[in-house]
C-alpha positions in Angstrom: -44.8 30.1 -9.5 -41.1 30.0 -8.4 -41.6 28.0 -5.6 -43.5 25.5 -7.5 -40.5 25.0 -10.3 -38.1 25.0 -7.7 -40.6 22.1 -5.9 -41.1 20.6 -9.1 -37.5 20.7 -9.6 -36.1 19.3 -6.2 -38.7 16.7 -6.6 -36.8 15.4 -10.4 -33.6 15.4 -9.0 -34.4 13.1 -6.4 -36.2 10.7 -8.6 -32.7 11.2 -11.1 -30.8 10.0 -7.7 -33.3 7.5 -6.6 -32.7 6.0 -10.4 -29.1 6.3 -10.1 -28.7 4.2 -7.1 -31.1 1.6 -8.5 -28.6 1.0 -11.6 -25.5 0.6 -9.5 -27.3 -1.7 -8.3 -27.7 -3.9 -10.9 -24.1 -4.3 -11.0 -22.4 -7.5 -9.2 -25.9 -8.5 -8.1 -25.9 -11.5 -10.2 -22.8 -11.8 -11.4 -19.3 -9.9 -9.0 -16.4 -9.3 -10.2 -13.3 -8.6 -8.1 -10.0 -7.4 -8.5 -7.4 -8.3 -6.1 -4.1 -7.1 -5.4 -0.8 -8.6 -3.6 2.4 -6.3 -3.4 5.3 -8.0 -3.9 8.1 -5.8 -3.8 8.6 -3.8 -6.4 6.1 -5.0 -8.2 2.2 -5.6 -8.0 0.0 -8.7 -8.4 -2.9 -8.2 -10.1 -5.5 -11.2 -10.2 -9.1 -10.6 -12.2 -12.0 -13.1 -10.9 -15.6 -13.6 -11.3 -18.6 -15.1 -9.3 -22.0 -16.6 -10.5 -24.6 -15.2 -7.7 -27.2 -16.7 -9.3 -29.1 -20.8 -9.7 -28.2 -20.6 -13.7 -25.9 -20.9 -15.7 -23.7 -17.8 -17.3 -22.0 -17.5 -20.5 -20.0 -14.6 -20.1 -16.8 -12.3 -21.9 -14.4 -10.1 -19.5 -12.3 -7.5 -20.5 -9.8 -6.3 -17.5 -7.7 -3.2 -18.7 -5.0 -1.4 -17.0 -5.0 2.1 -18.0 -1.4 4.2 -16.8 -0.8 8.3 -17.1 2.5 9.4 -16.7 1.7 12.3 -14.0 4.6 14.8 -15.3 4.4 14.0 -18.9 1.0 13.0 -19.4 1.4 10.1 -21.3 -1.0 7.3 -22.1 -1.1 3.3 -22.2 -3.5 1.1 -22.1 -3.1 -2.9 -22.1 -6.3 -5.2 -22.2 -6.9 -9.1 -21.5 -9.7 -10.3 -22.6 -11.8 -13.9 -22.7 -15.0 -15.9 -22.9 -16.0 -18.5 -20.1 -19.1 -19.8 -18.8 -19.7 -19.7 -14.9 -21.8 -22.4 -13.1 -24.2 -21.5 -10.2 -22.4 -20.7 -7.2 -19.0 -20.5 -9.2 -15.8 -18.2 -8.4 -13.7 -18.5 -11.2 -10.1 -16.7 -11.9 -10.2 -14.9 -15.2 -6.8 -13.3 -15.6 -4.0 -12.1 -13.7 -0.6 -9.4 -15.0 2.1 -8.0 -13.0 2.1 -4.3 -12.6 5.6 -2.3 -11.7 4.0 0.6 -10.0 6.0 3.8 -9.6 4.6 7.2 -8.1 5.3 8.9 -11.3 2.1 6.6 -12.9 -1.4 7.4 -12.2 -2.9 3.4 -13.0 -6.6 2.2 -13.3 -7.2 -1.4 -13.3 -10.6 -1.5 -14.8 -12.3 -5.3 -15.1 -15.7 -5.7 -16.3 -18.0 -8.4 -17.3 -20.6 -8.7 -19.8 -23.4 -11.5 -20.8 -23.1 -12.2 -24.9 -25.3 -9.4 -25.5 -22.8 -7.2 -23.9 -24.6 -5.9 -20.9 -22.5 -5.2 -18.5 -23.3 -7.4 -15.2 -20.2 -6.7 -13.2 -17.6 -4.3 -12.7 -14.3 -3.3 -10.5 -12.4 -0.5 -10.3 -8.9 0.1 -8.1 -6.9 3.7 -9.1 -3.2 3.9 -7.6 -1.6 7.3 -7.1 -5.0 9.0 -7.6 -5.1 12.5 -6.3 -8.6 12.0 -5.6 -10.1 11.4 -2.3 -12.3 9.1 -3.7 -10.3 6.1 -5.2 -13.8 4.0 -5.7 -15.8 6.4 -7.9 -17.8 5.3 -10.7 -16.3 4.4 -13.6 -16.5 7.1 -16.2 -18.5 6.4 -19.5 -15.1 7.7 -21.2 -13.3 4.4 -19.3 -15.9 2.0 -21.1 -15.8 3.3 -24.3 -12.0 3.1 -24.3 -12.0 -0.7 -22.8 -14.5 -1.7 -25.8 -11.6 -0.9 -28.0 -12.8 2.4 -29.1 -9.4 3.9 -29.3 -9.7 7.7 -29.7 -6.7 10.2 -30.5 -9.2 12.8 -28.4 -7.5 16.5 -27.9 -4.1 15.5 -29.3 -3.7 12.3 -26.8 -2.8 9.6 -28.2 -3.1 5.9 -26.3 0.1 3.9 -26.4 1.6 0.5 -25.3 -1.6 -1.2 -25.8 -1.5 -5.4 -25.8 -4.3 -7.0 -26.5 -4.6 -11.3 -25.7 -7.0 -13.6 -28.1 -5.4 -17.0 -26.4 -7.4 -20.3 -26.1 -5.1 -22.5 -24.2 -3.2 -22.3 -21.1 0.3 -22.9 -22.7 -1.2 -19.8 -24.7 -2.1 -17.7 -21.9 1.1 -18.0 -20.7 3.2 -17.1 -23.6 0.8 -14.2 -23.4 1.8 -13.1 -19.6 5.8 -13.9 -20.1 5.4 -11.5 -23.0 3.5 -8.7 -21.7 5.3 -9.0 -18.7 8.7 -8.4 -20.6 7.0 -5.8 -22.4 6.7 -3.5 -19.4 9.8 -4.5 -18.3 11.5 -3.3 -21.4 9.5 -0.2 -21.4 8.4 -0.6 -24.7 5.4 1.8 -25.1 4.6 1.6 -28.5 2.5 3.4 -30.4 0.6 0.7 -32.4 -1.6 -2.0 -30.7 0.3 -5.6 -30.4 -1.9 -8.6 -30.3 -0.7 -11.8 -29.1 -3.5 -14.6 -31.3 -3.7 -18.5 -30.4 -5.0 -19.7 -33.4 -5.5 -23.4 -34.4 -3.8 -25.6 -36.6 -3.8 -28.9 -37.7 -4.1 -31.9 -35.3 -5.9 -29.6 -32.5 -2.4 -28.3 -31.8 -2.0 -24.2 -31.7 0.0 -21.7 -33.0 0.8 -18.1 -31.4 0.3 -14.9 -33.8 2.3 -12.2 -32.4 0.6 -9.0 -34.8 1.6 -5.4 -34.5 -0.9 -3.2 -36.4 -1.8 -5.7 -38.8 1.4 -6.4 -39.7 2.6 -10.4 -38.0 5.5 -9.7 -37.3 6.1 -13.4 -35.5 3.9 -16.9 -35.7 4.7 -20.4 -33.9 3.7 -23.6 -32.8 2.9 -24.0 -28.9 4.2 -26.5 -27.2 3.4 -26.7 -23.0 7.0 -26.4 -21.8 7.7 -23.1 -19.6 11.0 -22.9 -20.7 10.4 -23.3 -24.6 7.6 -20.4 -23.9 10.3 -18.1 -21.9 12.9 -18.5 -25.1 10.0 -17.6 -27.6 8.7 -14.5 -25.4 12.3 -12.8 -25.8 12.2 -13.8 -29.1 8.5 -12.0 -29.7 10.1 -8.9 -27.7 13.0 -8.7 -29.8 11.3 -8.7 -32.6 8.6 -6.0 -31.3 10.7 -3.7 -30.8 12.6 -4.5 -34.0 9.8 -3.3 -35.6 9.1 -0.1 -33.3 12.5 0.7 -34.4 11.9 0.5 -38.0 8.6 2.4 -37.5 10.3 5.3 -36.3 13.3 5.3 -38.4 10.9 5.8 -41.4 8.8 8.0 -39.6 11.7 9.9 -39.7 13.0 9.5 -43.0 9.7 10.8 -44.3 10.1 14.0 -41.9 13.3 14.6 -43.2 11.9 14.5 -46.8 
């Protein structure tokens, strides 16, 4: 009787494994998607792309994440880009790119993935820096795909910070975005309420950039496609970020003190 559950039992597991390959399978069979990295000294290239496999054509959303631990203290951030696009047979198409400064005090995953408009997931990528882990590949964790569909969880009394999301339809806008967010690190900023940077439109078919903390807009203006009119309005946007982080605190302590 034992040896027949134990039979019975080897026999499941294998099936459970056989299953388990054929799923990762299904992943960047039809449509890949690829991270790529270039070091440049201090900091990190990081450049999100995707490519159509298939005879048909693919509308498609990504979202590529970058999720850092501080190693000693434990703290968590998490920043997301995400976008719609449609890829043409046989197309490689870049997606998004962010510049990362890496330290060995941060754990980071960069995490892309890419899903049809019925969000299932077709393809995924996965690089960890300053892993402990021999395996720097490994699946990616259902916890890691919940979080990157915005589920933001204060789970066992950790708390996600410095997250910036990007809703931006133009390039001018995508720019903005990546001069901000790249200030934002730069400034160490960290805060604990997501910032969105919004391109919505206005009248004429021009744009306008929403710069939202919370809920609260805390910054809105026209775009215009000059780098250096972008540049002045990211420091702007940072200023007044962490204008407001101050004021957040400053009555989160007020009311402590009461």
């Amino acid at each position: 009787m034992r040896k027949a559950v134990f039979i019975l039992f080897t026999a499941l597991c294998l099936q459970l494994m056989q299953t388990d390959a054929i799923c990762a399978q299904i992943y960047n069979s039809e449509i890949e998607a690829e991270i790529v990295m270039e070091p440049n000294t201090e900091f990190i290239s990081i450049t999100a792309f995707a490519f159509n496999k298939t005879m048909l054509n693919h509308s498609l959303r990504y979202i590529l994440s970058v999720i850092s631990n501080e190693i000693e203290s434990n703290n968590h951030s998490k920043s997301d880009q995400t976008g719609r696009f449609v890829l043409k047979p046989g197309e490689k198409r870049e997606l998004a790119s962010t510049v990362l400064n890496v330290s060995e005090e941060k754990r980071i995953i960069i995490l892309l993935l890419v899903y049809d408009l019925e969000d299932k997931l077709l393809g995924k990528d996965r690089i960890v820096l300053n892993d402990s882990d021999e395996n720097k590949e490994g699946a990616i964790s259902q916890e890691e795909i919940e979080e990157i569909k915005g589920i933001y969880l204060e789970n066992d009394g950790v708390i996600l910070r410095g997250i910036v999301l990007e809703d931006t339809k133009t390039k001018p806008g995508r720019d903005f975005y990546q001069y901000y967010y790249t200030s934002y690190l730069a400034n160490n900023i960290n805060g604990p309420k997501i910032v969105t940077v919004k391109e919505v439109l206005t009248i004429g078919n021009n744009t306008a950039i929403e710069l939202i903390v919370d809920d609260d807009t805390v910054m809105a203006f026209l775009v215009q496609p000059s780098n250096d009119y972008l540049k002045a309005m990211s420091y702007e946007a940072i200023r007044r970020t962490m204008g407001y982080f101050e004021r957040l605190k400053k009555e989160e302590d007020m009311i402590k003190h009461f």
